[in-house]
C-alpha positions, 0 to 999 in steps of 0.5 A: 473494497477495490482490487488493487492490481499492481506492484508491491515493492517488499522490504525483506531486511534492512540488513546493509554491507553499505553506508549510502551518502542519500540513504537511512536504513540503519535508522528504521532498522533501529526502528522497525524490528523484527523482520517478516518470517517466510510463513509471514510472508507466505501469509502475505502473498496469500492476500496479495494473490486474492487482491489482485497484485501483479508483481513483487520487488524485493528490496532492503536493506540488501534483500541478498543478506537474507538466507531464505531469499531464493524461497521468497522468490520461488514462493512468488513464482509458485503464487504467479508474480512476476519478481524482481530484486533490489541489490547493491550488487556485492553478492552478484558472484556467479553462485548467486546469480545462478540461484536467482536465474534458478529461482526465476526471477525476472528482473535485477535493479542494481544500484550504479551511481556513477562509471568512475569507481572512486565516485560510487564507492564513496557514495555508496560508503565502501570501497569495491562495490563498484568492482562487484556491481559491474562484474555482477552486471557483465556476468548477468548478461551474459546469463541472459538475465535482465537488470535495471541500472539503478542511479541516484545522481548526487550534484547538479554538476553529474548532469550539466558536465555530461557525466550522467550521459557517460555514465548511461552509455557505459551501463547499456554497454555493460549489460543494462537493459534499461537505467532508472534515475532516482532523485534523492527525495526527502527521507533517509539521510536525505531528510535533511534538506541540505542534502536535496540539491534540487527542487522538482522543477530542477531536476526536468531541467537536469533531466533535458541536459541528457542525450536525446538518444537515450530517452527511450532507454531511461525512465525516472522513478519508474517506467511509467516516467518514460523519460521521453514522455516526462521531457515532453509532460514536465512531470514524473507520475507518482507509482504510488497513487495508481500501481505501488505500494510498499511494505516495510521489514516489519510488515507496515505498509506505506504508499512507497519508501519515498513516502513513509506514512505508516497506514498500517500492518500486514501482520494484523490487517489485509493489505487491500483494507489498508490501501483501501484507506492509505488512497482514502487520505489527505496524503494520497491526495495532493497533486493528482497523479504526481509526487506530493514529496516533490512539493516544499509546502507539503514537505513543510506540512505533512512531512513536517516531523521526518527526521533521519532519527524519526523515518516515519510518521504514523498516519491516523484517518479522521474520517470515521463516525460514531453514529451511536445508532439503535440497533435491532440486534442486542450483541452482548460485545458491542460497545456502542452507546445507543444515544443516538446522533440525530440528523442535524448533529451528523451534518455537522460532524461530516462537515468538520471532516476535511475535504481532501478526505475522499470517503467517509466511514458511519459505524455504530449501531445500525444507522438505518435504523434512524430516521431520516437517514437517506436524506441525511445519505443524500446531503453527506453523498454530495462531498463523500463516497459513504462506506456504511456499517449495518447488521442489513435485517432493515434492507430485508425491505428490498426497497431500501436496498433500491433507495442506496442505489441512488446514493454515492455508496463505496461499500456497506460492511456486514458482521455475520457472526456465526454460520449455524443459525443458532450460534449466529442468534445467541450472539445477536440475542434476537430470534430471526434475525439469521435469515434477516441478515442473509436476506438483507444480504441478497437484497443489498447484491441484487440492487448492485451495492457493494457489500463485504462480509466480516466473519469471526476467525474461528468461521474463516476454515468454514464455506463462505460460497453462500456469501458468493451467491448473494453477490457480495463482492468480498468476505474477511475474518476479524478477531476483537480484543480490549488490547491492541486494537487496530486504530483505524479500522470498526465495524458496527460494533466499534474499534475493538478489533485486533486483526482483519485478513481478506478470504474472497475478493469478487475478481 
């Protein structure tokens, strides 16, 4: 498990005063119900902080419209994040932009399309947005606030007649720090290819039509698409495949509102363990560090199904095996069969996974029990990063410990049922098995394999530094259930858990 270390952008609500030419809130609104509470998002700004994040983005919908706003953002600054806002601009009044300063947050997007107020208005689906927006951004100037312009440019004409030139020059002269463009993508109303108006290679050769003056004042997408560095490379990088992530109203979690593949929800799942998965998968992983929705075959593909009436797509990881191991241990709540998968039978299955998966996952049982089982490591470490599932009392053999070591090794994941020692063998139904388990622990630390501990929820209050000494490099808490088990997610025992949260991650 990775540390993330970057930019969450939070949807707070998709509550809107507008009706966007590009854009589909009201659609997943419809959809995703049932907003974050502020305690939700205390909870999720708990996980973000242990992960290792830098800095919250509130959007929508139109962030504005929620009531416990100025809370969310002082509740951020309390956790360290730096924040930044979203926002159309209409509730910009000197009131609010005095709680915002207040509140301290550090940066305003503001959406302004265009410096003639008829066009923007019409864009935007209401008459004087434009009027608020600039009278927002003159008046954060002059409050000594940063704002981002925030531009989505709606026709090939905008650039080729100098409009989007125009259009720069009166956003820095009227306070603007910097302006973002954002091509329309492939979501939202704009999940109508009729409404894209360019391809990726389009929109670089709209991007040169743009006053040389401007490019250090411009970047597309984000800043780390400088728009002089994207002149000069011809690509815009993807945030997502390296610092962003995005979560939706509800809590799902997706690489960013551009690319709506649900990979999972915060309500039920650390968000580190879900983007631990979401850069496991085919979806992350097409055209290196660039934007896989600026690719028509991918559009035609992946994303095939993405419609203004169905705005997401639920991802599903097919890169989990059920070895159906033995097992020391006797747990009267797994639900692994102990069949058992021998050797050949497991190459074959790790051979029908798809390539463009980077890691894959063997659960069930205890598959160090098996034989020949570093060997069978060793072939399927040639094409995949191994997470393992096991109880550890085998690596009580600090030898084998060693034996991971040469092996491609992400992660090993370990259930310790219950911190007393009796609790713990009434659960495992096997007399030494505690004191094995912590001492497979210790062995699997010393020999540098990353190992992440999962307790019961009813043992995530109680002290977990005893795990920290053995050198684990992570500790979360599980329940299990028959009922809505989360799809994605095992661990030895199988896919009955229900909700997984982080308490430690090794810094």
């Amino acid at each position: 498990m990775n540390k993330h270390g970057g930019v969450l952008q939070l949807c707070l609500t998709y509550a809107c005063q507008c009706a966007c030419d590009h854009c589909g809130v009201k659609h997943l609104g419809r959809r995703l119900k049932r907003e974050l509470s502020l305690t939700e998002i205390g909870r999720l700004f708990v996980d973000l902080k242990i992960s290792g994040f830098c800095h919250v983005d509130l959007s929508g919908g139109e962030p504005t419209l929620r009531k416990d706003l100025f809370k969310i953002i002082k509740l951020g600054k309390r956790f360290g994040f730096s924040m930044s806002l979203e926002t159309n601009g209409i509730r910009l009044v000197p009131s609010v932009l005095l709680k915002l300063k207040e509140s301290g947050i550090d940066v305003i997007y503001l959406s302004l399309d265009d410096f003639r107020s008829q066009q923007h208005d019409e864009g935007r689906g209401r008459r004087g947005v434009f009027q608020s927006a600039v009278a927002g951004l003159c008046m954060a100037r002059q409050m000594g606030m940063r704002v981002h312009v925030s531009m989505v440019p709606s026709s090939r004409e905008y650039f080729k007649k100098g409009m989007a030139d125009e259009q720069i020059r009166f956003c820095l002269e009227n306070g603007a720090e910097k302006v973002r463009i954002l091509f329309p993508s492939y979501v939202g109303k704009c999940a109508d290819k009729k409404k894209i108006f360019c391809s990726e290679a389009d929109e670089l050769r709209l991007l040169d039509c743009l006053d040389s003056k401007y490019h250090d004042v411009v970047y597309v997408e984000s800043e780390m698409s400088p728009l002089a560095a994207v002149i000069r490379d011809r690509k815009v990088l993807c945030p997502a495949k390296s610092v962003f992530s995005y979560v939706a109203a509800n809590g799902y979690v997706m690489p960013c509102p551009y690319l709506p593949v649900v990979f999972g929800d915060v309500r039920k799942e650390s968000v580190t363990e879900i983007l631990s998965r979401m850069h496991e998968s085919p979806f992350m992983r097409r055209d290196g560090l660039y934007c896989p929705t600026r690719d028509k075959r991918y559009l035609a593909t992946s994303l095939k199904g993405l419609t203004p009436q169905n705005p997401f797509i639920i991802a599903s990881n097919l890169n989990k095996i059920n070895c159906h191991a033995s097992c020391g241990n006797r747990c009267g709540h797994c639900q692994i069969s102990r069949d058992g998968m021998n050797a050949p039978e497991l190459l074959r299955t790790v051979k029908g996974i798809d390539k463009k998966y980077k890691t894959v996952h063997l659960y069930g049982g205890d598959i160090f029990t098996e034989k020949d089982i570093f060997s069978v490591l060793e072939k399927i470490a040639r094409d995949f990063e191994i997470v393992v599932h096991t109880n550890a009392r085998v690596f009580t053999d600090p030898a084998l410990a060693q034996r991971l070591q040469k092996l491609n090794i992400k992660a090993v994941k370990v259930p310790f049922f219950a911190y007393a020692e009796k609790s713990f063998e009434r659960i495992t139904r096997v007399k030494g098995s505690y004191r094995q388990t912590l001492i497979g622990i210790a062995n699997l630390g010393k020999a540098g394999i990353p190992v992440s501990i999962y307790v019961p929820e009813k043992e995530a209050k109680k002290d977990f530094e005893i795990f920290i000494s053995l050198g684990v490099v992570s500790v979360s808490w599980y329940t299990v259930g028959d009922v809505d088990t989360l799809s994605d997610s095992v661990l030895c025992f199988g896919s009955k858990l229900t909700q997984t949260h982080l308490l430690w991650l090794k810094k």
